[in-house]
C-alpha positions in Angstrom: 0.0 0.0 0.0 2.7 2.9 1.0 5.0 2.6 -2.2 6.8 5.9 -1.1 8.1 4.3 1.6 9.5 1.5 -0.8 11.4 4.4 -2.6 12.9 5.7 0.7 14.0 2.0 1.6 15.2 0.8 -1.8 19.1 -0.1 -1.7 21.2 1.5 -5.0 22.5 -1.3 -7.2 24.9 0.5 -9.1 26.8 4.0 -9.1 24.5 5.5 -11.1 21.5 4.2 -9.1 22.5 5.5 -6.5 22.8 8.6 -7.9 19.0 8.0 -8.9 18.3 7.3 -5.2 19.5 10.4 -3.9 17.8 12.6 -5.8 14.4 10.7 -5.2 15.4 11.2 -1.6 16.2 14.6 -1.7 12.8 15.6 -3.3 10.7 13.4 -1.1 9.4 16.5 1.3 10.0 16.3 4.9 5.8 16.0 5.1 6.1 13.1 2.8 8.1 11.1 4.8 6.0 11.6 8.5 3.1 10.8 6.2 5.0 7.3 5.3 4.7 6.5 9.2 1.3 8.4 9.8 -0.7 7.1 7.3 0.3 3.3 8.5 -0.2 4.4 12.6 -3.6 6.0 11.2 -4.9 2.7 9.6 -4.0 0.6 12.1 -6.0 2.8 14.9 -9.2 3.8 13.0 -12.8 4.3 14.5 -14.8 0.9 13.8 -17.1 3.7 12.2 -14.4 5.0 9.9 -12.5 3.4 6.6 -10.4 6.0 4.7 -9.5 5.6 0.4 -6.2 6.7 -1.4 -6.7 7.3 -4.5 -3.6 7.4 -5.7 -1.5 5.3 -2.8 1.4 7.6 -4.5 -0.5 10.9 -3.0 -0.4 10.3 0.6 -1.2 13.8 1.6 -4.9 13.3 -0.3 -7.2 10.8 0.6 -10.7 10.4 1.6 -12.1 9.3 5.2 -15.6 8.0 5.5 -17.7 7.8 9.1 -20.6 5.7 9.3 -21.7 6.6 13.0 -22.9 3.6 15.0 -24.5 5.9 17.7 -26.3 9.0 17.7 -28.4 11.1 15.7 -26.7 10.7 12.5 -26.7 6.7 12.8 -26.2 4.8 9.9 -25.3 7.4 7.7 -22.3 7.6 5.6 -20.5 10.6 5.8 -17.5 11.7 3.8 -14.8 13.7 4.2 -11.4 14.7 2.0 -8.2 15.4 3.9 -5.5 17.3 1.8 -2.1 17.4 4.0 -0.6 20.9 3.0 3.2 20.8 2.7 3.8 22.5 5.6 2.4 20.1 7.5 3.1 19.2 10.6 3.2 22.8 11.5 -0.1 23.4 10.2 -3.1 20.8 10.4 -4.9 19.0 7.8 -7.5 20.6 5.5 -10.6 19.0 6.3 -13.6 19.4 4.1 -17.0 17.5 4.9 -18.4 16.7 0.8 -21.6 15.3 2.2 -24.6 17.5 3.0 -25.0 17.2 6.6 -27.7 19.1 8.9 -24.9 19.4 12.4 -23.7 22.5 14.2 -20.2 21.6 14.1 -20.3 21.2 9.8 -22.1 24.2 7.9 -23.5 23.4 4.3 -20.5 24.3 2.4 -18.5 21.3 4.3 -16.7 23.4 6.9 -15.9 21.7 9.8 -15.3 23.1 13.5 -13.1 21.6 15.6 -10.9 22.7 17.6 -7.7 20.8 16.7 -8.5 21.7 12.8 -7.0 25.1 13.9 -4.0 27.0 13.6 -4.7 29.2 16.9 -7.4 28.1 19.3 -9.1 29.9 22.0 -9.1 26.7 24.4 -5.6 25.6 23.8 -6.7 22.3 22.2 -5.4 23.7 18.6 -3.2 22.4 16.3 0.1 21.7 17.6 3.2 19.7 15.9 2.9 16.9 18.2 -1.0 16.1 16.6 -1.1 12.9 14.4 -3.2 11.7 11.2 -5.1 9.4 13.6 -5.9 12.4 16.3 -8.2 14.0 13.2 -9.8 11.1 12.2 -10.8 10.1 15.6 -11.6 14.2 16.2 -13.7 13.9 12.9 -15.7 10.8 14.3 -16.2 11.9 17.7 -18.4 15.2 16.0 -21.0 12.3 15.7 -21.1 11.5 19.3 -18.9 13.3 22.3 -17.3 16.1 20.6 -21.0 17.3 19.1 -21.4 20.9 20.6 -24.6 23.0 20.2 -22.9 25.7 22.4 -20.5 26.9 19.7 -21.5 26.2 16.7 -20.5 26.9 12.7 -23.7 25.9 11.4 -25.9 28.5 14.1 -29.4 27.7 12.2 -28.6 23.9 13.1 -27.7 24.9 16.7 -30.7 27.5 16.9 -32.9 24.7 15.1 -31.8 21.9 17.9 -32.4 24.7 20.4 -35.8 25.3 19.6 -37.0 21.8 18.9 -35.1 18.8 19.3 -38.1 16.1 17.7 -38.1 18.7 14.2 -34.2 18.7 14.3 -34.0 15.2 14.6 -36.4 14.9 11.9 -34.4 17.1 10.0 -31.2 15.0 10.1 -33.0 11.6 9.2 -33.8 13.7 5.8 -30.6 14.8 5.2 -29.4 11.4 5.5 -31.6 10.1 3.3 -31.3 12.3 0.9 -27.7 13.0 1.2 -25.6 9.9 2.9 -27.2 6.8 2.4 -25.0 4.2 1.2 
């Protein structure tokens, strides 16, 4: 699955292989080769809920993670997300983008997602930081359908206002945006 980090391990054969090797090496970026280790600590640790798809298991820094929450009120849906690892990464986090309609405070329509370790500078001190992993996103991503939820801050206000107001006509509101939207 990880071919890059075939490249990083393969031995030269010959002088000019080795001259082949280095320069792969040298222009294999330094996100590149956390993602290597990352990608493989991330798969091994997923949410029973989540599954994630490469496209391209060349393009580690772009690949698709989708939650099918077991609990909750958006059981049974599937939702789906694209992560694209920017090059600076790990000094800056993921960019996380929800590309299923979704009726929850913490997501707004256009696939935004709030949460807190998504950002650069947080107000609660739970923000990015270098030390975050692949697999601390993806498990932040699943816990929006269960723990994490928060009506008290949200993105999407009219869901948080909506839930507010009437709990029965937001729950309805979910089961038809799942229907419509994330069935599988």
């Amino acid at each position: 699955m990880i071919t890059l980090s075939k490249k990083l391990k393969q031995p030269p054969e010959s002088p000019k292989n080795k001259k082949v090797a280095e320069d792969i090496t040298k222009r294999i970026s330094i996100r590149d080769k956390l993602l290597v280790k990352e990608v493989q600590e991330m798969e091994e640790n997923l949410p029973k809920t989540c599954t994630v798809n490469f496209e391209d298991p060349n393009k580690l820094h772009v690949f698709d993670l989708t939650i099918v929450p077991d609990e909750g009120f958006w059981k049974s849906g599937k939702f789906k997300f694209r992560l694209d690892i920017p090059e600076e990464y790990n000094i800056v986090p993921p960019n996380v983008v929800c590309n299923t309609r979704i009726w929850h405070p913490n997501i707004n329509e256009d696939g935004e997602v709030c949460l807190s370790l998504l950002r650069q500078n947080s107000y609660d001190s739970l923000g990015w930081a270098p030390t975050r992993r692949l697999k601390d996103v993806v498990w932040g991503l699943n816990s929006l359908f269960s723990d994490l939820l928060n009506f008290d801050d949200p993105l999407n206000v009219e869901a948080a206002d909506h839930y507010s107001r009437n709990k029965e006509s937001f729950k309805a509101k979910v089961r038809d945006y799942i229907q419509m939207y994330a069935t599988r």
